[in-house]
C-alpha positions in Angstrom: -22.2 3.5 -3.1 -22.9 -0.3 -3.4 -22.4 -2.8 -0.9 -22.8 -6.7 -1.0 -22.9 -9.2 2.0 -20.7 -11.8 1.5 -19.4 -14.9 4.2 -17.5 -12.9 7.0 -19.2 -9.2 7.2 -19.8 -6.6 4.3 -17.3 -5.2 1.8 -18.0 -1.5 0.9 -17.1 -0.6 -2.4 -17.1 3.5 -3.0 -17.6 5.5 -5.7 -15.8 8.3 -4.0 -12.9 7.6 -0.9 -13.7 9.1 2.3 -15.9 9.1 5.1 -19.5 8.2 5.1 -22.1 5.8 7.1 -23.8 2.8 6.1 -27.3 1.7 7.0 -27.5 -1.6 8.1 -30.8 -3.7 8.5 -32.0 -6.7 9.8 -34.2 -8.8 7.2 -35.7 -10.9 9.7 -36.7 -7.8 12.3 -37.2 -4.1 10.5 -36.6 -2.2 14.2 -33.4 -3.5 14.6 -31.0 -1.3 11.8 -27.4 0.2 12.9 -26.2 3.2 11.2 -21.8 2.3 10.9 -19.0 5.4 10.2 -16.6 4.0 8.0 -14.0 5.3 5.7 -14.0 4.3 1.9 -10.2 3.8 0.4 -9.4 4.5 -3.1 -8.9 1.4 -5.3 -5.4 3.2 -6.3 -2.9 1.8 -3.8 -0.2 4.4 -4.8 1.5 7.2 -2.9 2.8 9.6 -4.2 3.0 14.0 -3.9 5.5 16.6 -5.3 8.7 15.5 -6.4 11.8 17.2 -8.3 14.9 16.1 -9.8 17.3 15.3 -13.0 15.7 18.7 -14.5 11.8 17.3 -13.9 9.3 18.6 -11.9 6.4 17.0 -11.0 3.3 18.9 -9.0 -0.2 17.3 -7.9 -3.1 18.9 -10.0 -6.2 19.8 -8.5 -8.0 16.0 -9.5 -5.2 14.3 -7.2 -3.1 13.3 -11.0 -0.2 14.3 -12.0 1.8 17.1 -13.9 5.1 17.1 -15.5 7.6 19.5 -16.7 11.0 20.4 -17.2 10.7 23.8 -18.3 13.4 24.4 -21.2 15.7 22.3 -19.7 16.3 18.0 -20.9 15.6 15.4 -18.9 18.7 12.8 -19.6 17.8 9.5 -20.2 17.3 6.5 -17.3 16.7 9.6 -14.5 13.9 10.9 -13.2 11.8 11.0 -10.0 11.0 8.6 -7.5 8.6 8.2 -4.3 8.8 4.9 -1.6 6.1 4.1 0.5 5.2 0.9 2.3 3.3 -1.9 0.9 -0.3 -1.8 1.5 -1.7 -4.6 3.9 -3.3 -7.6 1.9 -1.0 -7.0 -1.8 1.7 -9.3 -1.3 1.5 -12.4 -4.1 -1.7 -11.1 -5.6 -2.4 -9.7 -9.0 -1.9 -6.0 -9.2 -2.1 -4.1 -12.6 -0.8 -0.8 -13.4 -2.5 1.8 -15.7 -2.5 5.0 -17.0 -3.9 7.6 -19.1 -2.6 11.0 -20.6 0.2 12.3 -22.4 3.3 13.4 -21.3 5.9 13.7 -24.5 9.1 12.8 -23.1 8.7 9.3 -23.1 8.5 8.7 -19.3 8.7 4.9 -17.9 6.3 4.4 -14.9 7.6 1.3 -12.8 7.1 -0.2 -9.4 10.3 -1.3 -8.1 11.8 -3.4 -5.3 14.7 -2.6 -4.1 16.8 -2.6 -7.9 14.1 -5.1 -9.2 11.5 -4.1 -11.8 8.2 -5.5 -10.7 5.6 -4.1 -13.5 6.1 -1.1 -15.5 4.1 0.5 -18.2 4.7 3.7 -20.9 4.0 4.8 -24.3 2.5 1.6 -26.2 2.4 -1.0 -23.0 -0.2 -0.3 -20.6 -2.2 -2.5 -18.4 0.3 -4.5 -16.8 -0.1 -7.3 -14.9 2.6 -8.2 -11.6 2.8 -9.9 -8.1 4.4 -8.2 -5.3 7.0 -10.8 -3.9 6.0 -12.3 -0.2 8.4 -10.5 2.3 8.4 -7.4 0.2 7.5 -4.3 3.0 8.4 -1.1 0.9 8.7 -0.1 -2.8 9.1 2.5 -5.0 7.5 4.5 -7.8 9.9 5.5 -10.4 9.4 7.7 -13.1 11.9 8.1 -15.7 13.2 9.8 -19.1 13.0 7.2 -21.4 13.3 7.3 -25.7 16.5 7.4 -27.4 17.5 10.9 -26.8 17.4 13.4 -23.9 14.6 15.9 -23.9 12.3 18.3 -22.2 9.0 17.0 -20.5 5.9 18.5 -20.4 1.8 16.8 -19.7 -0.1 15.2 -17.1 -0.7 11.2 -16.4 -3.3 9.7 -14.2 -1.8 6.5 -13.4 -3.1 3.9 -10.8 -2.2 0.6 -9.2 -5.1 -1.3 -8.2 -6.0 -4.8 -7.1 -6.8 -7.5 -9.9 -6.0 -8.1 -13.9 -8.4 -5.5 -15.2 -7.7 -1.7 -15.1 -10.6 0.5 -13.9 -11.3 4.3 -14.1 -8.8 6.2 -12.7 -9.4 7.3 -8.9 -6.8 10.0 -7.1 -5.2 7.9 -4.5 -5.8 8.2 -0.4 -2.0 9.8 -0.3 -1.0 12.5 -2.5 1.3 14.5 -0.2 4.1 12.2 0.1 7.2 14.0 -0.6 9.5 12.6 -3.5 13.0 12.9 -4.9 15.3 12.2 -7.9 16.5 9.1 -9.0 18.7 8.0 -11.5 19.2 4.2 -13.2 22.9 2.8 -12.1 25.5 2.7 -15.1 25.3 -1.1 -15.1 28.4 -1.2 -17.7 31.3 -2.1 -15.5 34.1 0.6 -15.7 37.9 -0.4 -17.1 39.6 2.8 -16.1 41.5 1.1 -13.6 42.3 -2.4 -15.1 45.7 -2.8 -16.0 46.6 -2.9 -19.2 
């Protein structure tokens, strides 16, 4: 664990999240030193747990990531699985990136959306993508989707991670990996004539 005194208290950066103390020492007076409880957050802001739906299943592993399949049965295109959760304090209008690593052949989008708006998303060949959360925003979603050409089965693991800033770091398991999800599938946005007179 490192920390670093800056204007306005101490900022605790750990290598692991959870609890732990920190020593801390006056330079002026070497008897006066306070031993503080605090709790270290993951630097991956997402939330997310089991989900199922559209044929996919998705289960946490034992490192926190996460693990796909849909058995012998396709996944269609545009629908997947999807978990909302509330924006963390301090995110809004700031740089957020989101990263992954692993495999999953399928072709699965990863997005953070807002309400029906696409806010960053990354997949096979775009990574590392680089958003703002819009001011007034209080919930979004993780979606993750069939993508490709054709339906298909899906089968891997991905570690992926939203964090704070432009550059992607090493993958940590995030602070909430039991939130329940469910399916979701994109809207048909081609308008339907079936009842337009001819």
């Amino acid at each position: 664990m490192a920390d670093e005194v800056f204007s306005g208290g101490v900022s605790v950066t750990g290598v692991e999240p959870g609890a732990t103390t920190i020593a801390i020492k006056s330079t002026t007076n070497p008897n006066i030193s306070k031993k503080v409880p605090v709790t270290v957050k993951s630097r991956n802001l997402l939330a997310y747990g089991p989900a199922s739906g559209n044929g996919l299943t998705v289960t946490v592993a034992q490192d926190g990531s996460l693990d796909f399949s849909s058995g012998t049965e396709s996944v269609p295109l545009n629908k997947g699985v999807r978990w909302k959760f509330d924006v963390p304090e301090g995110i809004v209008g700031v740089p957020l990136i989101i990263s992954y690593t692993g495999n999953v052949p399928g072709s699965l989008i990863i997005g953070i959306y807002s309400n029906a708006n696409s806010l960053g998303g990354v997949y096979q060949g775009k990574n590392n993508i680089v958003f703002t959360i819009p001011k007034g925003t209080t919930r979004v979603e993780l979606r993750i989707l069939r993508g490709g050409l054709t339906a298909g089965r899906v089968s891997g693991n991905l570690k992926i991670q939203l964090e704070l800033g432009n550059t992607a770091h090493e993958w940590m398991k995030p602070d909430v990996t039991s939130l329940e999800g469910g399916s979701y599938e994109l809207a048909n946005l081609v308008p339907s004539f079936a009842s337009v007179a001819s």
